[in-house]
Backbone as CSV, one residue per row, in Angstrom:
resi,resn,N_x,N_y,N_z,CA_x,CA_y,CA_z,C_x,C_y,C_z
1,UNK,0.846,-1.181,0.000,0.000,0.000,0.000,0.888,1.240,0.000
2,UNK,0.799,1.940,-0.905,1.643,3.203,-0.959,1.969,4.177,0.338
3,UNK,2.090,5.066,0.703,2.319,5.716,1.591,1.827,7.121,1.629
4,UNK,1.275,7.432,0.780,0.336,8.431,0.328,-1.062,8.457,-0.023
5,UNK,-1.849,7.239,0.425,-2.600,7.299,0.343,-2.870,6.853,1.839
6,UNK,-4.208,7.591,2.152,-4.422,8.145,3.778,-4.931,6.733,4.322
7,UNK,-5.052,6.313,5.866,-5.171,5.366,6.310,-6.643,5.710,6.253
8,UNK,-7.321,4.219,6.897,-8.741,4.180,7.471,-8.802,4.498,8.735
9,UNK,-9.875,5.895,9.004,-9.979,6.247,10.790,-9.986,4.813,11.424
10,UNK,-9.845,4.757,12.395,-10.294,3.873,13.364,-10.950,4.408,14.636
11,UNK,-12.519,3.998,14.933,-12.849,4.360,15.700,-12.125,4.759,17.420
12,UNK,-12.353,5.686,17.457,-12.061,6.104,19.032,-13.136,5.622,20.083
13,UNK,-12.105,4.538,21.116,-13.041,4.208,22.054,-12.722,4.792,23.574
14,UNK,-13.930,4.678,24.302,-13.789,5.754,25.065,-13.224,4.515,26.373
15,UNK,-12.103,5.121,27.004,-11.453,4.120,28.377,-12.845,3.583,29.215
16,UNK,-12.587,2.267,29.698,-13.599,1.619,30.356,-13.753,2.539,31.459
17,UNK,-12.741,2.997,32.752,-12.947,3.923,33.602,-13.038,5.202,33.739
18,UNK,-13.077,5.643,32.204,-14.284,6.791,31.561,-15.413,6.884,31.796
19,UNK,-15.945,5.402,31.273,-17.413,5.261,31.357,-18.111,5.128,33.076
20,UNK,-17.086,4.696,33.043,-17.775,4.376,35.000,-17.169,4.968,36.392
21,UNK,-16.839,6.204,35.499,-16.032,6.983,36.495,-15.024,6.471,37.779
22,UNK,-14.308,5.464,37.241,-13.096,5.106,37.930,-14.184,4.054,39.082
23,UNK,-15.089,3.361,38.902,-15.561,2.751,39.749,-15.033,1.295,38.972
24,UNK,-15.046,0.204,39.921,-14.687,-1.076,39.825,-15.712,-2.211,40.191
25,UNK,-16.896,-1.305,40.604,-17.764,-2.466,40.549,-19.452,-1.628,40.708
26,UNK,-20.326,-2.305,40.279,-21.682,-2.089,40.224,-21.954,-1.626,41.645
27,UNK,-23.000,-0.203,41.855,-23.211,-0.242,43.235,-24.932,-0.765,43.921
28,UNK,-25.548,-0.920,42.809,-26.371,-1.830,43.276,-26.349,-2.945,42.040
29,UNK,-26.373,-2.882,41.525,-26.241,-4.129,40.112,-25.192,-5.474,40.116
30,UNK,-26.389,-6.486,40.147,-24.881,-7.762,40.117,-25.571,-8.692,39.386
31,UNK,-25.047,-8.673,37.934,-25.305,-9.275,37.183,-24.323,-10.690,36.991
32,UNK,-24.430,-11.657,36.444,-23.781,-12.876,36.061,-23.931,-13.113,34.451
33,UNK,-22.770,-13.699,33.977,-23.280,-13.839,32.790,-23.840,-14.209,31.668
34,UNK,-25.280,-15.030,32.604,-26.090,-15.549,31.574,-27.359,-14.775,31.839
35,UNK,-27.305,-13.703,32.782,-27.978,-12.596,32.848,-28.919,-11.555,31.324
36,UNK,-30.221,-11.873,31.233,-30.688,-10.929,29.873,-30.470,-9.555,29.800
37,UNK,-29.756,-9.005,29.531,-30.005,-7.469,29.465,-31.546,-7.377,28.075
38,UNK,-31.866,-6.037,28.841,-32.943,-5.741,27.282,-33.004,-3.889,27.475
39,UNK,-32.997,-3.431,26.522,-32.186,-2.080,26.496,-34.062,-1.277,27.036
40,UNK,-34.200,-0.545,27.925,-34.954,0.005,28.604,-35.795,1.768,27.472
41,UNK,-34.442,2.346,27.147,-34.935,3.695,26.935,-35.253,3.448,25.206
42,UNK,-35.702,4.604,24.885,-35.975,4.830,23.098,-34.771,4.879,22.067
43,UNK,-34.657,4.642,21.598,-34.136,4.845,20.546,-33.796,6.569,20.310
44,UNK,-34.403,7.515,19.669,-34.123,8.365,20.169,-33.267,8.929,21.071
45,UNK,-33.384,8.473,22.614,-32.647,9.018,23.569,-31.244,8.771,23.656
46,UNK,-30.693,7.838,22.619,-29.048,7.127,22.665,-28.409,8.001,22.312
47,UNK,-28.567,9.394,21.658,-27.595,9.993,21.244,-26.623,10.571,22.260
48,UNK,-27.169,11.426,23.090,-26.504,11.649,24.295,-25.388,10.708,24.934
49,UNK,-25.576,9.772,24.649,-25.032,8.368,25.394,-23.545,8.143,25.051
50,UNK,-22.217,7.744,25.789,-20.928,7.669,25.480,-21.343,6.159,24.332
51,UNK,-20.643,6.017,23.380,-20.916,5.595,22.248,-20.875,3.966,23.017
52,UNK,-19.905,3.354,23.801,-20.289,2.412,23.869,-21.820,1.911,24.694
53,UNK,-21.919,2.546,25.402,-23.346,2.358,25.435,-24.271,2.883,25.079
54,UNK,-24.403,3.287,23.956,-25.494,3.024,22.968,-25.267,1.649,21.646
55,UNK,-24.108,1.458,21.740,-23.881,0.010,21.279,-24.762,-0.834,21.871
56,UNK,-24.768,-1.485,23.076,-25.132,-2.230,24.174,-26.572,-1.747,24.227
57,UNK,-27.605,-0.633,23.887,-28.600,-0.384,23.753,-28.994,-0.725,22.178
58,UNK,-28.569,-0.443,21.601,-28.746,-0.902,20.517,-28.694,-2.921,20.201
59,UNK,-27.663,-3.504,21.191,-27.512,-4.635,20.494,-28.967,-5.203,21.233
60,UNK,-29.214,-4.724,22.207,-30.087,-5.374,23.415,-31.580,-4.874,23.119
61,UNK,-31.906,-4.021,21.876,-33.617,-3.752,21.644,-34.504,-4.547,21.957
62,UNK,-35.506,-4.342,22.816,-36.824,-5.044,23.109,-37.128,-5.656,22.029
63,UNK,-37.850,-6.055,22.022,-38.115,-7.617,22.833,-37.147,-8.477,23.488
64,UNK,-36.874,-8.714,22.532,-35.571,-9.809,22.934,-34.754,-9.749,24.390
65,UNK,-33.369,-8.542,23.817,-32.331,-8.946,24.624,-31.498,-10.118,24.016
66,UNK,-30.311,-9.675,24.922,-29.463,-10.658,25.074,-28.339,-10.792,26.253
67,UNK,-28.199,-11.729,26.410,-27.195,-12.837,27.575,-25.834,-11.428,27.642
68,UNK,-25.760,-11.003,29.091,-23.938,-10.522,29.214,-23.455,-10.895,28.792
69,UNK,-22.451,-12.402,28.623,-21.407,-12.720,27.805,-21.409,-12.539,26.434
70,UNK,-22.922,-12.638,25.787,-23.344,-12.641,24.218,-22.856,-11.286,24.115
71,UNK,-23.105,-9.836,24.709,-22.943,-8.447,24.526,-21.289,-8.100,24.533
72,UNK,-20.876,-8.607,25.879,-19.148,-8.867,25.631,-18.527,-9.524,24.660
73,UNK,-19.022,-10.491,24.010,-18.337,-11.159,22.672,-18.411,-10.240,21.757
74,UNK,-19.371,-9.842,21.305,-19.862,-8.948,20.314,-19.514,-7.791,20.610
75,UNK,-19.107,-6.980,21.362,-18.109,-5.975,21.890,-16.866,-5.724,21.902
76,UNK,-16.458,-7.459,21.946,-14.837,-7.228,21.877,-14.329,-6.849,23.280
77,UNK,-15.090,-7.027,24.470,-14.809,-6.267,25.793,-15.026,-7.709,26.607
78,UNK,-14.081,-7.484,27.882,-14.047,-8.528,28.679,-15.064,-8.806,29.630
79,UNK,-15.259,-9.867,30.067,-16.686,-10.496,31.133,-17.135,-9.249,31.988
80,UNK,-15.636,-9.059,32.795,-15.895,-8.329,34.114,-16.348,-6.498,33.369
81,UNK,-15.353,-5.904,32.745,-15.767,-5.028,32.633,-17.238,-4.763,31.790
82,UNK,-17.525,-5.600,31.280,-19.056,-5.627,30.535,-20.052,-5.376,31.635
83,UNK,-19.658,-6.642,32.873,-20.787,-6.393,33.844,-20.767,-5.372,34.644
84,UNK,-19.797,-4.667,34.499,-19.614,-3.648,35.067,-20.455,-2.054,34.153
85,UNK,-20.228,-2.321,32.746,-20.542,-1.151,32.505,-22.357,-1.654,31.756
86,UNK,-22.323,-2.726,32.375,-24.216,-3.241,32.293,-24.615,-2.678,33.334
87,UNK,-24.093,-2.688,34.596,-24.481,-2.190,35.583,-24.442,-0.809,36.133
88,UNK,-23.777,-0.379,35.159,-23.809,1.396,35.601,-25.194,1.391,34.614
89,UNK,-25.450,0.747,33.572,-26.783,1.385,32.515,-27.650,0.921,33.381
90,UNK,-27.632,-0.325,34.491,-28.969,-0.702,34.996,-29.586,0.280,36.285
91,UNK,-28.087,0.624,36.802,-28.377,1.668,37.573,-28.943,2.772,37.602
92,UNK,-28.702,3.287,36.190,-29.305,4.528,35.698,-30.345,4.367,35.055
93,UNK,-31.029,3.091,34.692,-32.441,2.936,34.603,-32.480,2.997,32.896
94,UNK,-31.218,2.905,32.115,-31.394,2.503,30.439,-31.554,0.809,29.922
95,UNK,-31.396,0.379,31.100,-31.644,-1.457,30.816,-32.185,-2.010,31.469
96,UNK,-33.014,-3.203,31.759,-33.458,-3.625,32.215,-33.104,-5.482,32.601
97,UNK,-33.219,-6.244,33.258,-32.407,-7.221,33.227,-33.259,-8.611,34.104
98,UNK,-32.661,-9.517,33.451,-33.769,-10.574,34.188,-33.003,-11.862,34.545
99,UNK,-32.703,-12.512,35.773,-31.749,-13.590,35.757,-31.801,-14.500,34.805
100,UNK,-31.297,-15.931,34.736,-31.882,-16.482,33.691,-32.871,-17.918,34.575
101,UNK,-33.400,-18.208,33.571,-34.443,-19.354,33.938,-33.649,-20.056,34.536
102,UNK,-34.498,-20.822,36.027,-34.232,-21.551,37.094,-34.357,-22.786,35.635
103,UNK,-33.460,-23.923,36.394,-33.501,-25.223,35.777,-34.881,-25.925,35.393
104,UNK,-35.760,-25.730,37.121,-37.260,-26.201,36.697,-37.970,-25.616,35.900
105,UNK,-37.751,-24.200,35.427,-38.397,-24.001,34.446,-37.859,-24.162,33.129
106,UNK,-37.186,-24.699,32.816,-36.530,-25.265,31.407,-36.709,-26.570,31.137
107,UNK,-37.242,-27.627,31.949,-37.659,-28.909,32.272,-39.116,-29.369,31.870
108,UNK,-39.849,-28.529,31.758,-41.453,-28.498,31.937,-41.445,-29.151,30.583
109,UNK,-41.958,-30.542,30.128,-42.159,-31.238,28.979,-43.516,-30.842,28.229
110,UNK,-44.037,-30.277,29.097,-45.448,-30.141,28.311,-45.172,-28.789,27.858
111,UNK,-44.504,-27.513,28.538,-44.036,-25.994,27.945,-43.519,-26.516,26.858
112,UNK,-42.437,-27.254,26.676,-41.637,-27.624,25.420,-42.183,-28.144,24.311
113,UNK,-43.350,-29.406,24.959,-44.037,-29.375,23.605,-44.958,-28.660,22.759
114,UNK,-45.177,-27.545,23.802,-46.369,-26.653,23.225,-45.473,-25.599,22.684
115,UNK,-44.319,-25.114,23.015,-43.199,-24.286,22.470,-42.615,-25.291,20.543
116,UNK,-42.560,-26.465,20.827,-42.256,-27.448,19.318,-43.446,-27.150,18.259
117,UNK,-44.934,-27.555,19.141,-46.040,-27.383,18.105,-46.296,-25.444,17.853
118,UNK,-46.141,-25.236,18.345,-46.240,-23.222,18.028,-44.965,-23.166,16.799
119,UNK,-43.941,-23.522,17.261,-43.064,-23.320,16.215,-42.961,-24.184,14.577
120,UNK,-44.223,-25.391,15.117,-44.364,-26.055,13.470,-45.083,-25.532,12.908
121,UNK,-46.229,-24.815,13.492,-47.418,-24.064,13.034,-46.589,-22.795,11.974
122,UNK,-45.431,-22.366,12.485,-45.303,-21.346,11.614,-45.098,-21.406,10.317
């Protein structure tokens, strides 16, 4: 590649203890990471937002959600600091979050088969 012709920007990311003002851990938030995040505020309102989290609002749009570790993979960012900067958004009321299903409820044979026949119907 020549040397005169200009590089590609590369995004600027903002330091993890940027985002969370030099804190090291959630002060009410304790997430794990099979934890759902599901992104709480509008669309609209992300602009304001330090860019990585409006990533993390964005990846996490209602309905759905998705799993902490799923948001850290797809981030490129490590376990701990993910749950960390999940938990400054849960704190501040932009996410919303739900443990994950107890074992007995993943067991229920008759939920599952009525979850198999809903999904042949489609």
């Amino acid at each position: 590649m020549p040397q005169d012709e200009p590089q590609p920007a590369s995004r600027r990311r903002t330091r993890l203890y940027a985002l969370t003002d030099g804190r090291t851990a959630a002060a009410h938030t304790v997430l794990t990471m099979d934890t759902t995040i599901t992104a709480a505020a509008a669309d609209d309102a992300h602009g304001a937002l330090p860019t990585e989290w409006q990533e993390i609002l964005d990846l996490c749009a209602p309905p759905g959600g998705r799993a902490v570790a799923e948001i850290a993979a797809r981030m490129n960012i490590r376990l701990t600091p993910m749950t960390l900067l999940l938990g400054e958004l849960a704190d501040r009321g932009l996410i919303t979050h739900r443990p994950p299903l107890a074992a007995s409820d993943t067991t229920d044979v008759n939920l599952l088969m009525r979850i198999r026949d809903s999904l042949a119907r489609i």
